[in-house]
Each structure stands twice: as C-alpha cells, then as structure tokens.
CHARMM-style PDB file with segment names, atoms N, HN, CA, C and O in Angstrom:
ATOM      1  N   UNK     1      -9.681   6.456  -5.754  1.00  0.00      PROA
ATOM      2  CA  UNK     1      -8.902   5.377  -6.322  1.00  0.00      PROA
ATOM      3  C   UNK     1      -8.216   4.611  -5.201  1.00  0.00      PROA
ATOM      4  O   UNK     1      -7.683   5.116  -4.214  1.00  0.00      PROA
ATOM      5  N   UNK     2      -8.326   3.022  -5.566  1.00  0.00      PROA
ATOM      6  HN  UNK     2      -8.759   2.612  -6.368  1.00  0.00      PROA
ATOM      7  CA  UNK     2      -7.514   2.277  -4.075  1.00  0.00      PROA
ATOM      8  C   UNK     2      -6.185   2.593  -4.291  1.00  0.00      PROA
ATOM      9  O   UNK     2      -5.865   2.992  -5.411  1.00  0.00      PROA
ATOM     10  N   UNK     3      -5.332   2.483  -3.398  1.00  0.00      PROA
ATOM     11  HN  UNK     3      -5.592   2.159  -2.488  1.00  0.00      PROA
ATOM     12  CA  UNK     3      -4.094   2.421  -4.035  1.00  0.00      PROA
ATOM     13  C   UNK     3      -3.366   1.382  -4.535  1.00  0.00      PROA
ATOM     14  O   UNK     3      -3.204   0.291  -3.990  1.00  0.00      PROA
ATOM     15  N   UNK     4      -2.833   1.826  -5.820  1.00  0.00      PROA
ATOM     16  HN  UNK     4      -2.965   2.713  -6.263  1.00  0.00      PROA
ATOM     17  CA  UNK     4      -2.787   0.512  -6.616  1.00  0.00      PROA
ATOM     18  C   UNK     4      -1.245  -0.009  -5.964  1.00  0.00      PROA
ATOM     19  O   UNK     4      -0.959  -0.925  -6.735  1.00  0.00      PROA
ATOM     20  N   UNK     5      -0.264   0.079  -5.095  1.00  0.00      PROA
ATOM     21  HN  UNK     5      -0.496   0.823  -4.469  1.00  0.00      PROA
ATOM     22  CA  UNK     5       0.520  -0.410  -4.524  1.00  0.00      PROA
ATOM     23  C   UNK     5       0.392  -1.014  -2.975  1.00  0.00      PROA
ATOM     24  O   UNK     5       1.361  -1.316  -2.280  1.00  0.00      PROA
ATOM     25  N   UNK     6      -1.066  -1.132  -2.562  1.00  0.00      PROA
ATOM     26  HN  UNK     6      -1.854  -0.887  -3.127  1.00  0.00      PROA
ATOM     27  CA  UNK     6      -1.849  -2.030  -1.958  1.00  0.00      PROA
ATOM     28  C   UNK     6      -2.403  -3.374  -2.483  1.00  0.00      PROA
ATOM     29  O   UNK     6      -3.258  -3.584  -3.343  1.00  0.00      PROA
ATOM     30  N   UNK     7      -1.641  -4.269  -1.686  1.00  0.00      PROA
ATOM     31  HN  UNK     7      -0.947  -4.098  -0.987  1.00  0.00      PROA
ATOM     32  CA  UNK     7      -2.713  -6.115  -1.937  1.00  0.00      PROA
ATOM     33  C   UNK     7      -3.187  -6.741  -0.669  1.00  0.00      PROA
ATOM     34  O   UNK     7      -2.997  -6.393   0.496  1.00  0.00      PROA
ATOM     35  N   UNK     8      -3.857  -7.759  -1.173  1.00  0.00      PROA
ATOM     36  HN  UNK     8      -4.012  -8.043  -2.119  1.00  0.00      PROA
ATOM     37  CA  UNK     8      -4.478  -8.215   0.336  1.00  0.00      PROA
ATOM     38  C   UNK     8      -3.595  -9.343  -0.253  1.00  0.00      PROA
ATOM     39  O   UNK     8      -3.248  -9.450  -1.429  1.00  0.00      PROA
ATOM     40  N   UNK     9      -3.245 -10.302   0.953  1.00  0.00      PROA
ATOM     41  HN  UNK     9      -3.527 -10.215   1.908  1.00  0.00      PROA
ATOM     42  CA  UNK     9      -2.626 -11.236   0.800  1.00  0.00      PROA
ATOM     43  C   UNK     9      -2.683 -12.335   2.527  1.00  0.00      PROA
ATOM     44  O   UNK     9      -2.686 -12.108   3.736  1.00  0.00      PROA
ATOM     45  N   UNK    10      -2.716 -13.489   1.639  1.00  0.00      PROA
ATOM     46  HN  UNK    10      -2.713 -13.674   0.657  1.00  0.00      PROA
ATOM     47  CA  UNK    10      -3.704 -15.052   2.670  1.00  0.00      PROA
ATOM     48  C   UNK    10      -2.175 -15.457   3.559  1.00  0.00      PROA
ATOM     49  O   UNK    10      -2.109 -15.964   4.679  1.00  0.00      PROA
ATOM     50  N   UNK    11      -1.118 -15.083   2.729  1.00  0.00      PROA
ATOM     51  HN  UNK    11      -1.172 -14.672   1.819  1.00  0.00      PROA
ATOM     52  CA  UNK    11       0.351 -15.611   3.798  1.00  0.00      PROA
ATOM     53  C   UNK    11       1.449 -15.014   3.553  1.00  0.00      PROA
ATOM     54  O   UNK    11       1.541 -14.251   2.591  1.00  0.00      PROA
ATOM     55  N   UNK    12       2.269 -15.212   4.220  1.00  0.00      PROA
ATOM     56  HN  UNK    12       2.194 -15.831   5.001  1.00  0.00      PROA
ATOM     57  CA  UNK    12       4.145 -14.580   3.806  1.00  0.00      PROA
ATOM     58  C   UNK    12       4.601 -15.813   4.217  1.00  0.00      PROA
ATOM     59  O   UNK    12       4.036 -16.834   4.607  1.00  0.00      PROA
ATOM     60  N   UNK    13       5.839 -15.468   4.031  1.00  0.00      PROA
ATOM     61  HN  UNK    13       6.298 -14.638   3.715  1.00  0.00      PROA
ATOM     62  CA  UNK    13       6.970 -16.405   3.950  1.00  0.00      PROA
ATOM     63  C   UNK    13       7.368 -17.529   5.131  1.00  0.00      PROA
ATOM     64  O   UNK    13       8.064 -18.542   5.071  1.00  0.00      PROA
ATOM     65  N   UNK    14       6.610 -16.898   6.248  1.00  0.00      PROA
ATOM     66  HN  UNK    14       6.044 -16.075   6.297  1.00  0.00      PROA
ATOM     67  CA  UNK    14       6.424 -17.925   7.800  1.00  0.00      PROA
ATOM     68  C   UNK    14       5.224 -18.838   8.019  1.00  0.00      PROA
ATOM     69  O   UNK    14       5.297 -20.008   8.395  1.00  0.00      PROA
ATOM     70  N   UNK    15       3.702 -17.917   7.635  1.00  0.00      PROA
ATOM     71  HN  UNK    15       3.642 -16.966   7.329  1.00  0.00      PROA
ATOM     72  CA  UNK    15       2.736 -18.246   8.239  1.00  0.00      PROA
ATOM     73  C   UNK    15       1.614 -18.062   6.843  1.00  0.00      PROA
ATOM     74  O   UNK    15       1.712 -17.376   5.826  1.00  0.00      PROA
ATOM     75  N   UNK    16       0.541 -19.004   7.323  1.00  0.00      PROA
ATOM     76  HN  UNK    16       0.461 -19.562   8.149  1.00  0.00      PROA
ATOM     77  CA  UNK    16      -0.574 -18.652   6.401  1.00  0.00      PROA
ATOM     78  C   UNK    16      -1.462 -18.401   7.474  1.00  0.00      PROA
ATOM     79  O   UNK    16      -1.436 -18.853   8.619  1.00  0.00      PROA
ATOM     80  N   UNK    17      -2.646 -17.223   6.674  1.00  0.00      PROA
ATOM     81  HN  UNK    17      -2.667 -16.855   5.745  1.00  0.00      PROA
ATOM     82  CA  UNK    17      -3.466 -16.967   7.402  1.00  0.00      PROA
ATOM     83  C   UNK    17      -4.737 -17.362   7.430  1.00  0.00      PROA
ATOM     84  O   UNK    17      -4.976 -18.312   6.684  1.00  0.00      PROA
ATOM     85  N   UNK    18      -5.827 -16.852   8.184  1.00  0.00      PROA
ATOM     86  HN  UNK    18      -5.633 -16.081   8.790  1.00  0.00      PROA
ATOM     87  CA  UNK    18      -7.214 -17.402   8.107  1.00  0.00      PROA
ATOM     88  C   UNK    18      -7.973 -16.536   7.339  1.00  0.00      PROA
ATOM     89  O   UNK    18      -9.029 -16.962   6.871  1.00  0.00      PROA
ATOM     90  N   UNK    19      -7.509 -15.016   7.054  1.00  0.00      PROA
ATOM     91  HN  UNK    19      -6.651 -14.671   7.434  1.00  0.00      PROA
ATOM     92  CA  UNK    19      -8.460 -14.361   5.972  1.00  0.00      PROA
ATOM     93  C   UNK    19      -6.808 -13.360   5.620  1.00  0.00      PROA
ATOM     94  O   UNK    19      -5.617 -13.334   5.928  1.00  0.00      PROA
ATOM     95  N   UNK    20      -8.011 -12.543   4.626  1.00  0.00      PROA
ATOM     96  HN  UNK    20      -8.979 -12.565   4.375  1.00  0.00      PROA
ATOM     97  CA  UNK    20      -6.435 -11.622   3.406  1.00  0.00      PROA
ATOM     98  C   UNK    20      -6.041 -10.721   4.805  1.00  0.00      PROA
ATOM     99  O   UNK    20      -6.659 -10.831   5.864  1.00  0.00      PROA
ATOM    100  N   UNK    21      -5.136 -10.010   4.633  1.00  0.00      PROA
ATOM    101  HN  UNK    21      -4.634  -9.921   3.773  1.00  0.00      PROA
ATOM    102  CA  UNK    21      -4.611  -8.960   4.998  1.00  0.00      PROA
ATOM    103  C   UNK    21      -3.494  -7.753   4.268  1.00  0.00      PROA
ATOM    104  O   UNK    21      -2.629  -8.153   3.489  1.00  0.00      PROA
ATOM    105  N   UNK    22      -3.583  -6.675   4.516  1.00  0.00      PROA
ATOM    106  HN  UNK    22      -4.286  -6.350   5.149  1.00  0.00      PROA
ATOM    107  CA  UNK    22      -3.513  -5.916   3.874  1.00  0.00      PROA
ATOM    108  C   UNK    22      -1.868  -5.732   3.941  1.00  0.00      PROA
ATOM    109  O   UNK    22      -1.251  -5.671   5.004  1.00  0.00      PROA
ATOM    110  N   UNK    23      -1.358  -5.665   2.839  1.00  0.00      PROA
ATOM    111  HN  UNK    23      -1.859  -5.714   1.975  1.00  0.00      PROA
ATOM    112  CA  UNK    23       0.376  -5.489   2.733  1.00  0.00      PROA
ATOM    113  C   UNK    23       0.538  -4.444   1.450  1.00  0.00      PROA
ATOM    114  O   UNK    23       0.093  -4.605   0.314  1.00  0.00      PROA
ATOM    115  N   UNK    24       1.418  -3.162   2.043  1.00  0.00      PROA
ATOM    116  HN  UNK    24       1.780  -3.030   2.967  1.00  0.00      PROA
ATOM    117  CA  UNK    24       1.651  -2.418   1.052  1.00  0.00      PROA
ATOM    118  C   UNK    24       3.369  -2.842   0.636  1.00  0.00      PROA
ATOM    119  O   UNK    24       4.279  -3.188   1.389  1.00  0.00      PROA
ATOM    120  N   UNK    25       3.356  -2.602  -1.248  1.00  0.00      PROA
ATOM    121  HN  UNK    25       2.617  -2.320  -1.860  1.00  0.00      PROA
ATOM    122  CA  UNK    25       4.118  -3.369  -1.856  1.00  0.00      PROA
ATOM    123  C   UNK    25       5.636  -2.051  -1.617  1.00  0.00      PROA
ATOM    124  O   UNK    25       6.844  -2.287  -1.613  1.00  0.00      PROA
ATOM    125  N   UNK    26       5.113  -1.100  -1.496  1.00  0.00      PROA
ATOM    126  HN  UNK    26       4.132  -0.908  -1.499  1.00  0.00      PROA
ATOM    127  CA  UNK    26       6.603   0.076  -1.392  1.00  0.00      PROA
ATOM    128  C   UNK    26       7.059  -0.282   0.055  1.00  0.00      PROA
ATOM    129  O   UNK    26       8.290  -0.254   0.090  1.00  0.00      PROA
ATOM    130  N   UNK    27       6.717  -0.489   0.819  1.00  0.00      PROA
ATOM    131  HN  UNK    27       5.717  -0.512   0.791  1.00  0.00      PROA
ATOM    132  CA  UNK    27       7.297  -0.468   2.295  1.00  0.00      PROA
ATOM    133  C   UNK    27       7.640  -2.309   2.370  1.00  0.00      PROA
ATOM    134  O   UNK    27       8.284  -2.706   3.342  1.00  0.00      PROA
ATOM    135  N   UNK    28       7.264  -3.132   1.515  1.00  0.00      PROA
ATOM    136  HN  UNK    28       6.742  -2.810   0.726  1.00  0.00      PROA
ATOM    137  CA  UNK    28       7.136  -4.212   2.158  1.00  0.00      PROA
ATOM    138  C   UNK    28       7.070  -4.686   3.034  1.00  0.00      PROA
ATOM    139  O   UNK    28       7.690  -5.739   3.185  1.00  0.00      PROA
ATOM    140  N   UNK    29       6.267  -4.140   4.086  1.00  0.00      PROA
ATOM    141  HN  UNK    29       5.763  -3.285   3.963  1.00  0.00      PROA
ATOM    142  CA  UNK    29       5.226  -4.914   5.041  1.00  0.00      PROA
ATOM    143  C   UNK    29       3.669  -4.999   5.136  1.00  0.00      PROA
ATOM    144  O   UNK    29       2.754  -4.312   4.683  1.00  0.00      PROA
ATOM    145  N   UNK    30       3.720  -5.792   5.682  1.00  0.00      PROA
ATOM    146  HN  UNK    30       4.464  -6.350   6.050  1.00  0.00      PROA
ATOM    147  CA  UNK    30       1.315  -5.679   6.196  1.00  0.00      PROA
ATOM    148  C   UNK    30       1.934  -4.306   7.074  1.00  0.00      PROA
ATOM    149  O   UNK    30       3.017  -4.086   7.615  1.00  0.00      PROA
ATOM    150  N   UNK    31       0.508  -3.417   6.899  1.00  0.00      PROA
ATOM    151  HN  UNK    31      -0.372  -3.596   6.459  1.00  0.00      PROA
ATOM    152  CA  UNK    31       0.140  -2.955   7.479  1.00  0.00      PROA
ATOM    153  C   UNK    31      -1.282  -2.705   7.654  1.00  0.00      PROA
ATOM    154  O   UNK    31      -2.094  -2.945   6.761  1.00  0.00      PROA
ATOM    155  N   UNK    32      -1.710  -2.060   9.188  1.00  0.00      PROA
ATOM    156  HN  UNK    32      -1.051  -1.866   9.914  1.00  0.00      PROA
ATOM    157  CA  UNK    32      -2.769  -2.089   9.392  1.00  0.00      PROA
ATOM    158  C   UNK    32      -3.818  -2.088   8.817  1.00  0.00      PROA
ATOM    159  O   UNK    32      -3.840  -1.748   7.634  1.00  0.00      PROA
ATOM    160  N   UNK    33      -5.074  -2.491   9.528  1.00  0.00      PROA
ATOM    161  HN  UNK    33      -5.056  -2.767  10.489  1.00  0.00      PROA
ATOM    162  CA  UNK    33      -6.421  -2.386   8.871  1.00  0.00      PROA
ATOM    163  C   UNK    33      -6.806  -1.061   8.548  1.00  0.00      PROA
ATOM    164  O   UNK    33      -7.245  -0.656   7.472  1.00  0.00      PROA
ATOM    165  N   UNK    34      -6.559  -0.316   9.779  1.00  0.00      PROA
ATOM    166  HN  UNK    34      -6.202  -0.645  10.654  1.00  0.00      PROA
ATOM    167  CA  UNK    34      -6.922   1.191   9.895  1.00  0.00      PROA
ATOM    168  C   UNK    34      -6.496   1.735   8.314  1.00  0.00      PROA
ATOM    169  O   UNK    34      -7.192   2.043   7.347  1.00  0.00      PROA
ATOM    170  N   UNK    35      -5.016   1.700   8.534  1.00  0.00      PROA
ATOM    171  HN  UNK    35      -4.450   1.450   9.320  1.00  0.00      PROA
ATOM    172  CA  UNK    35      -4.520   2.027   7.501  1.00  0.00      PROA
ATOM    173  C   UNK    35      -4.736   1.762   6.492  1.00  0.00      PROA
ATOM    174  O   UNK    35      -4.768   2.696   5.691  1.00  0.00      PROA
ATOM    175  N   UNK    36      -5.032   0.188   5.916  1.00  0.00      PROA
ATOM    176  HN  UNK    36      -5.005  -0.571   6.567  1.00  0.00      PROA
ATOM    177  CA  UNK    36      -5.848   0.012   4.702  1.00  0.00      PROA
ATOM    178  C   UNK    36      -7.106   0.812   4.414  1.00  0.00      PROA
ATOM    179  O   UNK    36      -7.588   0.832   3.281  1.00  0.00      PROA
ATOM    180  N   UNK    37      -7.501   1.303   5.174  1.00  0.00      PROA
ATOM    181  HN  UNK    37      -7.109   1.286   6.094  1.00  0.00      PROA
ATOM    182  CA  UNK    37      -9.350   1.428   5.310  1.00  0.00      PROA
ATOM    183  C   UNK    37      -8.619   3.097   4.477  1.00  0.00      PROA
ATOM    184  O   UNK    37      -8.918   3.391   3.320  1.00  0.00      PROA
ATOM    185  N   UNK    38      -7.895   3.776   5.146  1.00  0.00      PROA
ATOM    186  HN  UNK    38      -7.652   3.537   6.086  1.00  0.00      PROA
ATOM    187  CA  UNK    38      -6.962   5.452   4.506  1.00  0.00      PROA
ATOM    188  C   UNK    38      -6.551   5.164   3.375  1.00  0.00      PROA
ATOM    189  O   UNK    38      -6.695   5.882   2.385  1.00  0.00      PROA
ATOM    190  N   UNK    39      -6.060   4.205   3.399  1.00  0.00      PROA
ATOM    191  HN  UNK    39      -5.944   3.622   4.203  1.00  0.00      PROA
ATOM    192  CA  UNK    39      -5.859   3.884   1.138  1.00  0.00      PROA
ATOM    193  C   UNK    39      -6.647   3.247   0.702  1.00  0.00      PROA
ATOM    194  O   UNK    39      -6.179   2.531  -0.183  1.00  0.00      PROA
ATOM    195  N   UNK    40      -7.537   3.131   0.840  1.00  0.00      PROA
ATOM    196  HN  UNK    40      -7.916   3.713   1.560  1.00  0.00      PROA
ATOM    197  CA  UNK    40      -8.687   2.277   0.034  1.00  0.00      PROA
ATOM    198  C   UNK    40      -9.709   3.551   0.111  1.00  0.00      PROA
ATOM    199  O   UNK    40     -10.916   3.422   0.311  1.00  0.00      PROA
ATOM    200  N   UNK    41      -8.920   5.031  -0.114  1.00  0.00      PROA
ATOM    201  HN  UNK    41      -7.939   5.136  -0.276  1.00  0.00      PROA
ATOM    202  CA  UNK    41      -9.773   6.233   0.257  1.00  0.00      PROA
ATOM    203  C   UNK    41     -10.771   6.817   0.940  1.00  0.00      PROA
ATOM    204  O   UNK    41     -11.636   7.605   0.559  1.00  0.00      PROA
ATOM    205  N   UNK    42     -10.550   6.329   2.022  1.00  0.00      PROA
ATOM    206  HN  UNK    42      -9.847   5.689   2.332  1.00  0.00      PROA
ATOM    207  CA  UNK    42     -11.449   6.897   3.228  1.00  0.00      PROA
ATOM    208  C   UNK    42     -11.379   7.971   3.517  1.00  0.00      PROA
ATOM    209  O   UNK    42     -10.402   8.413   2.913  1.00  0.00      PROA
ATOM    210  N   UNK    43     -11.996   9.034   4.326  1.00  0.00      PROA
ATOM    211  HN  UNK    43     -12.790   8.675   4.817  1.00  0.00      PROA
ATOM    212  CA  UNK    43     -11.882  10.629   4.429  1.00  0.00      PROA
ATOM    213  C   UNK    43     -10.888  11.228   3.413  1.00  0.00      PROA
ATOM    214  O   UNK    43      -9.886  11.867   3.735  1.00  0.00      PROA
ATOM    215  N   UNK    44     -11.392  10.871   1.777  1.00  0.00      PROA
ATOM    216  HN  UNK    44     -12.207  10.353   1.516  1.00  0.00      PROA
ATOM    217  CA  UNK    44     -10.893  12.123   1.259  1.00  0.00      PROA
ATOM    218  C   UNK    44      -9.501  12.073   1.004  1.00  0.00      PROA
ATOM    219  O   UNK    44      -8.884  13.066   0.622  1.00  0.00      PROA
ATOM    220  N   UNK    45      -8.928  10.874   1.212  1.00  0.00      PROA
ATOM    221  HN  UNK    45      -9.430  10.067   1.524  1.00  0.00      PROA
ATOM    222  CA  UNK    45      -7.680  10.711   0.951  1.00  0.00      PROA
ATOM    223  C   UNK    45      -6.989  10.654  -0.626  1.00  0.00      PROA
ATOM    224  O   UNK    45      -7.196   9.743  -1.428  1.00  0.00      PROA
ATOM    225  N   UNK    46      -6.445  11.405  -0.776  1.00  0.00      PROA
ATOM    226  HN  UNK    46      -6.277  12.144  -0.125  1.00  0.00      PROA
ATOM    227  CA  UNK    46      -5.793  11.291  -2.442  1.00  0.00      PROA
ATOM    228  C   UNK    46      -4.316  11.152  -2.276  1.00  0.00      PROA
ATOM    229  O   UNK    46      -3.576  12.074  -1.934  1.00  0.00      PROA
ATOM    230  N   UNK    47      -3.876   9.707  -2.594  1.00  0.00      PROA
ATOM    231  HN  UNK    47      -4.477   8.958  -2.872  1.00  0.00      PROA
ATOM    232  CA  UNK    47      -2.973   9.166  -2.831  1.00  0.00      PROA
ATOM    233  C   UNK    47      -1.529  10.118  -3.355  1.00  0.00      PROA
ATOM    234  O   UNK    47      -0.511  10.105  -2.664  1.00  0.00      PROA
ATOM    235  N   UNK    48      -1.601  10.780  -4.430  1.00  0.00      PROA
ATOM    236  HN  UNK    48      -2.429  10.790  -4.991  1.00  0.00      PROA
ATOM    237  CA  UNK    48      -0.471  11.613  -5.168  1.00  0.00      PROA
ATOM    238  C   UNK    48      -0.484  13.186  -3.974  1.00  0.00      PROA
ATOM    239  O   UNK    48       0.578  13.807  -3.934  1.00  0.00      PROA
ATOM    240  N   UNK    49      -1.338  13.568  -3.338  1.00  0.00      PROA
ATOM    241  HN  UNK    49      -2.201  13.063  -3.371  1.00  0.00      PROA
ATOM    242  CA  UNK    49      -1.411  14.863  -2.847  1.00  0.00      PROA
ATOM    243  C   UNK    49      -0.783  14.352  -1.412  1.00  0.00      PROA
ATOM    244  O   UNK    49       0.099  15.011  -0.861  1.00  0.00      PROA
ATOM    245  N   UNK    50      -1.387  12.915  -0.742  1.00  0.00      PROA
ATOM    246  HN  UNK    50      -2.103  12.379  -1.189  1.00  0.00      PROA
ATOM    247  CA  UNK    50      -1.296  12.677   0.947  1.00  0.00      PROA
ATOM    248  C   UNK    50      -0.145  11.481   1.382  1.00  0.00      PROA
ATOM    249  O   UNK    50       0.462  11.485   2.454  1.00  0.00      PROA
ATOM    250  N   UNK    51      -0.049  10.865   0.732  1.00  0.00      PROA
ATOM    251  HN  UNK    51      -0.542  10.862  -0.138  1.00  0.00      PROA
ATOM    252  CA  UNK    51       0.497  10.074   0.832  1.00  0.00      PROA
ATOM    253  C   UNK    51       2.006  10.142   0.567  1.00  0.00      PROA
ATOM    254  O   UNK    51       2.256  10.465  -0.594  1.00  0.00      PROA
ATOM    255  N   UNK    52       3.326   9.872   1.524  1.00  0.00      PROA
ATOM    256  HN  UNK    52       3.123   9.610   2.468  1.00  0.00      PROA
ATOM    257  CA  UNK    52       4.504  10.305   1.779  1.00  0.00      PROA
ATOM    258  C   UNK    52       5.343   8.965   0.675  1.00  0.00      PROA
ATOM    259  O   UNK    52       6.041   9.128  -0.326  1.00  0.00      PROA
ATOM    260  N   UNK    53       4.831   7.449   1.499  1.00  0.00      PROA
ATOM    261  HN  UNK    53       4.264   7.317   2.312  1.00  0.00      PROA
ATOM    262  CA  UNK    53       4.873   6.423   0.398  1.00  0.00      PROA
ATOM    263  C   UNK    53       4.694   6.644  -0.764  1.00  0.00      PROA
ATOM    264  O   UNK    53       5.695   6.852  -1.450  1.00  0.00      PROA
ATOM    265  N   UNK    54       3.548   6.673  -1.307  1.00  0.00      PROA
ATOM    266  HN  UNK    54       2.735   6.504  -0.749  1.00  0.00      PROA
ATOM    267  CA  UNK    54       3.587   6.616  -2.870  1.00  0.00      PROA
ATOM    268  C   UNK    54       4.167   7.583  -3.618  1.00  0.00      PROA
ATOM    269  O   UNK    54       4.505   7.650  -4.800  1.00  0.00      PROA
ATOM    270  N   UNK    55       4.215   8.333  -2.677  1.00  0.00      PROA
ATOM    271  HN  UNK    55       3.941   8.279  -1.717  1.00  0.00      PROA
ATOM    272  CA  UNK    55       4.965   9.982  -3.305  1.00  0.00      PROA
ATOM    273  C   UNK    55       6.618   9.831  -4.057  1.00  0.00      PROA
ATOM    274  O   UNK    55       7.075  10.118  -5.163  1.00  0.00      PROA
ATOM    275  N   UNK    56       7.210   9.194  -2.730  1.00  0.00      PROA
ATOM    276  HN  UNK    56       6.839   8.961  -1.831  1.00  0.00      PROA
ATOM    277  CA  UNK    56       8.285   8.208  -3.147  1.00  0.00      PROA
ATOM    278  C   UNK    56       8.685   7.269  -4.160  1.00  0.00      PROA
ATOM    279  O   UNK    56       9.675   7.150  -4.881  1.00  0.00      PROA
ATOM    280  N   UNK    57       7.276   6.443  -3.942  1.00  0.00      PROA
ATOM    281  HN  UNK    57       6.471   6.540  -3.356  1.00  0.00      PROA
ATOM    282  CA  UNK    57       7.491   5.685  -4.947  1.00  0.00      PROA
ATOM    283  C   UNK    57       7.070   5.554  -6.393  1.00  0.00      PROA
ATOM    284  O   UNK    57       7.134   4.678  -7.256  1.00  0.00      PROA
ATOM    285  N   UNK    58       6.607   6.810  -6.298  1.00  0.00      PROA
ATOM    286  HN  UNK    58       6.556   7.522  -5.597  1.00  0.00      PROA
ATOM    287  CA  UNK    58       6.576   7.283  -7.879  1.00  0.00      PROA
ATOM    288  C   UNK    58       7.743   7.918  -8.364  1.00  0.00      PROA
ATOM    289  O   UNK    58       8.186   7.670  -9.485  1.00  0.00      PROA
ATOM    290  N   UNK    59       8.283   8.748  -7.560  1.00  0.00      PROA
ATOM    291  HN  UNK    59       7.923   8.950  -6.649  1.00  0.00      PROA
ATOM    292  CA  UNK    59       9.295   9.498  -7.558  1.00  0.00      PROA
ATOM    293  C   UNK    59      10.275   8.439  -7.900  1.00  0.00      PROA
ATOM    294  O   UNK    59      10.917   8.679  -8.923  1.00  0.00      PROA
ATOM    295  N   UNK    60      10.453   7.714  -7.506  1.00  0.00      PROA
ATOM    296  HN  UNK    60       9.933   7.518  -6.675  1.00  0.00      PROA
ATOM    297  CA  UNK    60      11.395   6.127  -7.203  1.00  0.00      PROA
ATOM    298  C   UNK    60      11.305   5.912  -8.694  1.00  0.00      PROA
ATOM    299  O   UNK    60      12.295   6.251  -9.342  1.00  0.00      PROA
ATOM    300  N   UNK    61      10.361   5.444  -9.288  1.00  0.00      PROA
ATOM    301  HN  UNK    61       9.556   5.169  -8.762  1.00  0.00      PROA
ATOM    302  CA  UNK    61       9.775   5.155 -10.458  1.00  0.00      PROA
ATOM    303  C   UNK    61      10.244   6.007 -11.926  1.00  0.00      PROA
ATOM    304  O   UNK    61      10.604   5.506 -12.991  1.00  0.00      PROA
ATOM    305  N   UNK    62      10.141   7.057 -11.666  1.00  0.00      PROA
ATOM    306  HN  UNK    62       9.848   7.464 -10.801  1.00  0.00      PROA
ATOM    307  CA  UNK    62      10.656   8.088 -12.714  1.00  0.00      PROA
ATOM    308  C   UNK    62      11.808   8.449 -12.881  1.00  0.00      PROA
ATOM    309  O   UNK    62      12.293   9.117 -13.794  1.00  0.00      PROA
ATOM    310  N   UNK    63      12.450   7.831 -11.636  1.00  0.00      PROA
ATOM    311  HN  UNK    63      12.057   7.288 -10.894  1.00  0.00      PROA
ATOM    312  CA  UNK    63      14.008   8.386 -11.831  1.00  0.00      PROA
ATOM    313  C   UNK    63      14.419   6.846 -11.939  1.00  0.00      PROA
ATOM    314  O   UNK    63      15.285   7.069 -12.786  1.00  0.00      PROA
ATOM    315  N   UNK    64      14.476   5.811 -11.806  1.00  0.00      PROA
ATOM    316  HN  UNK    64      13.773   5.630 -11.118  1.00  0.00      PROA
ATOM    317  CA  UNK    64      14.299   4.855 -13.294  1.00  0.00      PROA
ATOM    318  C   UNK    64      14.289   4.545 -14.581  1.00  0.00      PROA
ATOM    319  O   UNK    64      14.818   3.654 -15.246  1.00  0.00      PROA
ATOM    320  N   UNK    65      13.419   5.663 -14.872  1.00  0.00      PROA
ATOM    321  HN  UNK    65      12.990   6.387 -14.332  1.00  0.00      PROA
ATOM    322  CA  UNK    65      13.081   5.541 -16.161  1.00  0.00      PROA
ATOM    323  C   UNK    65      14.076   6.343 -16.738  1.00  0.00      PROA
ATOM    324  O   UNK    65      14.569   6.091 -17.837  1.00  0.00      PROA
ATOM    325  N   UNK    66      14.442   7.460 -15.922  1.00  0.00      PROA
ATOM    326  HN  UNK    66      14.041   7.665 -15.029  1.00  0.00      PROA
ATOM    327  CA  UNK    66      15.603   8.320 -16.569  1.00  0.00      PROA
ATOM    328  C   UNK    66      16.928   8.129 -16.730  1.00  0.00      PROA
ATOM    329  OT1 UNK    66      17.613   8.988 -17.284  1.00  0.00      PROA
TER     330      UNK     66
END
C-alpha cells in the first residue's frame, strides 16, 4: 500500500516546479526521492509496522477522536 499521507505536488508556497515531487503531509515537508521510492513500498516496507511517522500520526489521529 502507498502511503496514503504521501502526495506529489508541482509547487509550494515560493516556487513552482518543472515535475511533481514528493511531500509527506505529517511532517510537512518534500522529502526525498529515495524516500518516496520506501513509501511507495519498496523492500517490504509496511507502513503501520516501519514507519515512526505514520505511527504517530495515527496515533495523533485516535487520540482526537477520543
């Protein structure tokens, strides 16, 4: 599964770009390609088990709701 708190996105708030780039929505920043390529599940990566971000921000999420 990609991670669904991953977007590609053409600009921010300074600059537009020449192709998408990858910005995760919990940290609010771009980050790397590499790194996109690890959430868009590359080697085996599972989001709820590896991931420190989303872990958070689910966590973030549920205690919200409560």
């Amino acid at each position: 599964m990609t991670c669904p708190r991953l977007e590609y996105r053409a600009e921010n708030d300074e600059h537009e770009f020449d192709h998408l780039r990858p910005y995760c929505t919990v940290t609010d920043e771009f980050v790397s390609p590499m790194k996109a390529d690890i959430c868009n599940d590359r080697f085996d990566f599972d989001h709820e088990d590896h991931c420190e971000v989303f872990q958070a921000a689910v966590e973030a999420a549920a205690a919200d709701d409560d």
